[in-house]
Structures are given as structure tokens and as C-alpha cells.
N, C-alpha and C positions, 0 to 999 in steps of 0.2 A: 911230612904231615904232622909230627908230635909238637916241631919246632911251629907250627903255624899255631896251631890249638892253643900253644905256651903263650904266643903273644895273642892273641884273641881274649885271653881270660884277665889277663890285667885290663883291658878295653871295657869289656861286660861289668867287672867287679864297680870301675869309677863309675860307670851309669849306675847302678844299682843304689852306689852310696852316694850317688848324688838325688835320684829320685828318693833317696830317704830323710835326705836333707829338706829338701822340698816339701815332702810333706808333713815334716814337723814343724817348718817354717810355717804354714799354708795351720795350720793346728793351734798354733800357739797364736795365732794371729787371728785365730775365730775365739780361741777363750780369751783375749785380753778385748775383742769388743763386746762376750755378750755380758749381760750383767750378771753378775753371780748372786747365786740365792742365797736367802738368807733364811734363818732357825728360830722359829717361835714354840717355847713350852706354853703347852693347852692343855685342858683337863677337859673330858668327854663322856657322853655317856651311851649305852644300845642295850639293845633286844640282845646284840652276841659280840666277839668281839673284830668282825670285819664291821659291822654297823658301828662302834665304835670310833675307831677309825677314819670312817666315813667323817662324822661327825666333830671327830677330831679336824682333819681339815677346812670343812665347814666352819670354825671356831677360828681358825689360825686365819684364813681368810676376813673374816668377820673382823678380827683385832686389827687387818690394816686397815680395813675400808672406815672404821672409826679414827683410824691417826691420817688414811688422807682424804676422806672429807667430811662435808659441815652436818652438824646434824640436822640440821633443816633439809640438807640436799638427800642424806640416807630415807628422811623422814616421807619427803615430796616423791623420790622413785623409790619406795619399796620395794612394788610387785618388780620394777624392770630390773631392780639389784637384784633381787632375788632369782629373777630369771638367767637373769645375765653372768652372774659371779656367784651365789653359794651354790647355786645348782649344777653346775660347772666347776668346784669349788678343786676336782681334781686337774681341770687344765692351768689354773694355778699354784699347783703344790708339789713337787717334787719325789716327798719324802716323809715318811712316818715312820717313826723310831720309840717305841713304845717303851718307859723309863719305870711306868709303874701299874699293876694293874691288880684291879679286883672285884667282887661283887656286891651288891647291896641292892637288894628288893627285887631280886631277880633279873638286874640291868647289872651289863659290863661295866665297870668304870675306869676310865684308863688315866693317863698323866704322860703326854707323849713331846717330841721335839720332831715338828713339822718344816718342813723345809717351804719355802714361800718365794715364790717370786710377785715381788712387791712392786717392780718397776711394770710389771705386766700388767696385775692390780691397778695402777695409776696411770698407766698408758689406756686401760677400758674407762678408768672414771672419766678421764677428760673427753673421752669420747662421749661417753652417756651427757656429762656436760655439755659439751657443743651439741649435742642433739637438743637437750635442753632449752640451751640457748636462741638454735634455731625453730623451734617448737613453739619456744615464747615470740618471739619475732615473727612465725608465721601468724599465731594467733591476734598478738595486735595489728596483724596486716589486714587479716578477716576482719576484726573488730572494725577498724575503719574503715574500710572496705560496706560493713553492715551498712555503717552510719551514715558513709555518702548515701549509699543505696537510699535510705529512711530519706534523708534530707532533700534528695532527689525527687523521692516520691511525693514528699511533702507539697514541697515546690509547685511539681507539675499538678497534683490536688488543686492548692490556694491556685494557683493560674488558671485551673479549669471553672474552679468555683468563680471567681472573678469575673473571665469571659462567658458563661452561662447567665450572670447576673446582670451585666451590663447589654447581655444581649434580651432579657428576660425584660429589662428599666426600657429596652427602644423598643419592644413590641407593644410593651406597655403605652408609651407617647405614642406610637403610630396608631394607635388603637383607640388614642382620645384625640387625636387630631382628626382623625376620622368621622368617629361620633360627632367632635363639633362641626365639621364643615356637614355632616346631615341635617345639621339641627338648620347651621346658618341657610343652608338649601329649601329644610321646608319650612322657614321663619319667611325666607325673600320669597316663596312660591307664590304666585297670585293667583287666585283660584278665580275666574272669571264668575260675574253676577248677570245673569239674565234682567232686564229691563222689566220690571212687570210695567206695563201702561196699560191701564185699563183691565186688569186681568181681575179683578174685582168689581167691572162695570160689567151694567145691560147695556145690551145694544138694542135696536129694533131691526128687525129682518121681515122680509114681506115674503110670502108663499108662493112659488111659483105655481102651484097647483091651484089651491083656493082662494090665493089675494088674498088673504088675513095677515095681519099683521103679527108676530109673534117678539117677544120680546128674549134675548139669548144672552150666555155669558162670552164675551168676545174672544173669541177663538177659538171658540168650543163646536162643536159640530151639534145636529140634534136632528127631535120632527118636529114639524108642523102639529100645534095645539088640535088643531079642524080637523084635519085632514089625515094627517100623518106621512105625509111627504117630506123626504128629509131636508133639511136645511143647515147654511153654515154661516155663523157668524162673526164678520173680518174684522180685522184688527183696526181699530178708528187710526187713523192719522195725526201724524205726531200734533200737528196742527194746531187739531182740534184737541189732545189732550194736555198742549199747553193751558 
């Protein structure tokens, strides 16, 4: 039993130091990819000296974002740097090592060496960048996107105006072709004229009652002057009013 145990334990020991092998291999090979940080001296100031501090990173952050970008681009996203990186200014920092401190007007003031991860720092700006980028590119997408809009609407306006008015110019003509041909209508209309013949002459008519003769306007009905029996007097014959 003791002889088994004896060879078992040199078995156990090589695993052991080879799983220690391993994971200093597996170690060494996660600090040589990530990036190592790096130490900026700042001067800060607080209400006390954890607020300090505070502020002290806030500072040491601050000093990269001025060495990696433009100031037009710090100047353009303010509020979103400020959102995004000093306000978070401990997910970029490390490290605070405080070299000199003291007070003055009732604020901490300190003089410290911040440890900074600056590739982290510039891995967000390019981000904030390419939002930028795509921000401005969606924007001119809108912008002309507006404009068609406008020039579209333009368009179908002047088109409607157009069609409205050339339909507005044919009612107009149909409307004077109309009126003329009423006019031409009761220009050509012949209005028939009755014949007067005689219709300003006497005739003589005799009474059938008392035989007197009466004298009448032709066509006219009447009485008898005598008598007063009625009488009518006929239209004379073309004839005779040759």
C-alpha cells in the first residue's frame, strides 16, 4: 500500500506543476496583450480630500482627451464627453497616488500621479467619432431627403396650378362658344310677320236684322249702328286688296 501511495505522488506532483506552468503561461500572455497604463501628475482641488481625488482623475482624464482630440471636436460634443468620459472618469483611471497635499480657502488641494488608461480613452473617442460621423451623415440624409420632399411638393403644386388653369382657359372658351352660337341663334331666328291687309280699312257690312248698312274695321267683330244686332266684318280678298 505505502509503495503505491510512493509512486502516485511523483504522478500528482507533475500535474500540479504543470498546471502551474499553464497558468502562468495563460498570465503572462494576458498582460503582454493588454495595454499597460500609464501615470499623469495633476493638481486638484475639493470640498475634502476623497472629492479631491475625484477630481484629480477628472484632470488626468481631461489632459488625454486634449492630446487625442481636436478641439473643435471636445468643443462640438461637450455635454456627450462630459457624459461619457469625465463623469465616468474612474472607469478610466486606475490609480491615485497622492505626492503632495494641503489646504487653502477651506478646499483640499492635492498634486497626485494618476494612473490612466489612455488607449481606453481613445478607443471611446473614436467611438464618439464615428457616431459623429454617422450622425452627420444621417443628418444630410434628412436634409435631402427634406428637399426632395419640398421639390416634390413644389412640382405637384405648379402641376396642379397648371392643370386647374388650363382647365379654368377651356371653360372659359366653351362658355364663349356657347354665348356665340346663342347670339348666332337669335340673330338667324325669324320671327314671323302677320300680313296686315286691310286691317286699317272699313269695310261695309249689311244687318241681317234691320238691312242697314254699317260700315266696320275688317276683322273686327261688332253691332249693328240700328239695331244692335251683332255683326262681323270679313277679311276683303287678296284680290281686291291688290
Amino acid at each position: 500500500m505505502g509503495a503505491m501511495l510512493f509512486r502516485a505522488r511523483p504522478s500528482r506532483l507533475k500535474a500540479v506543476i504543470f498546471s502551474l506552468l499553464l497558468l502562468g503561461i495563460i498570465s503572462c500572455s494576458a498582460s503582454a496583450g493588454a495595454a499597460p497604463d500609464e501615470t499623469l501628475r495633476v493638481t486638484a482641488v475639493g470640498k475634502d480630500a476623497a472629492t479631491a481625488e475625484i477630481n484629480a482623475r477628472v484632470a488626468a482624464v481631461r489632459n488625454v482627451l486634449h492630446e487625442a482630440a481636436s478641439a473643435d471636436f471636445l468643443r462640438n460634443r461637450n455635454d456627450q464627453i462630459r457624459r461619457e468620459l469625465l463623469l465616468k472618469s474612474g472607469d478610466y483611471t486606475t490609480s491615485v497616488r497622492v505626492v503632495k497635499s494641503g489646504e487653502e480657502n477651506g478646499l483640499v488641494s492635492i498634486e497626485a500621479v494618476v494612473g490612466v488608461n489612455r488607449e481606453g480613452i481613445r478607443q471611446k473617442i473614436r467611438e464618439l467619432e464615428r457616431g459623429a460621423a454617422d450622425e452627420a451623415a444621417g443628418s444630410k440624409s434628412r436634409k435631402n431627403t427634406m428637399a426632395a420632399v419640398i421639390i416634390s411638393s413644389f412640382t405637384a403644386f405648379f402641376v396642379l396650378v397648371v392643370l386647374l388653369s388650363r382647365r379654368s382657359k377651356r371653360k372659359a372658351r366653351l362658355a364663349a362658344l356657347q354665348s356665340a352660337s346663342s347670339r348666332d341663334a337669335v340673330t338667324e331666328t325669324v320671327v314671323p310677320v302677320q300680313r296686315n291687309t286691310g286691317l286699317s280699312r272699313n269695310v261695309p257690312v249689311r244687318c241681317g236684322g234691320c238691312g242697314a248698312l254699317n260700315r266696320m274695321q275688317a276683322g273686327m267683330d261688332g253691332e249693328c249702328e240700328f239695331c244692335g244686332s251683332p255683326l262681323s266684318a270679313p277679311w276683303p280678298a287678296e284680290s281686291g286688296n291688290a
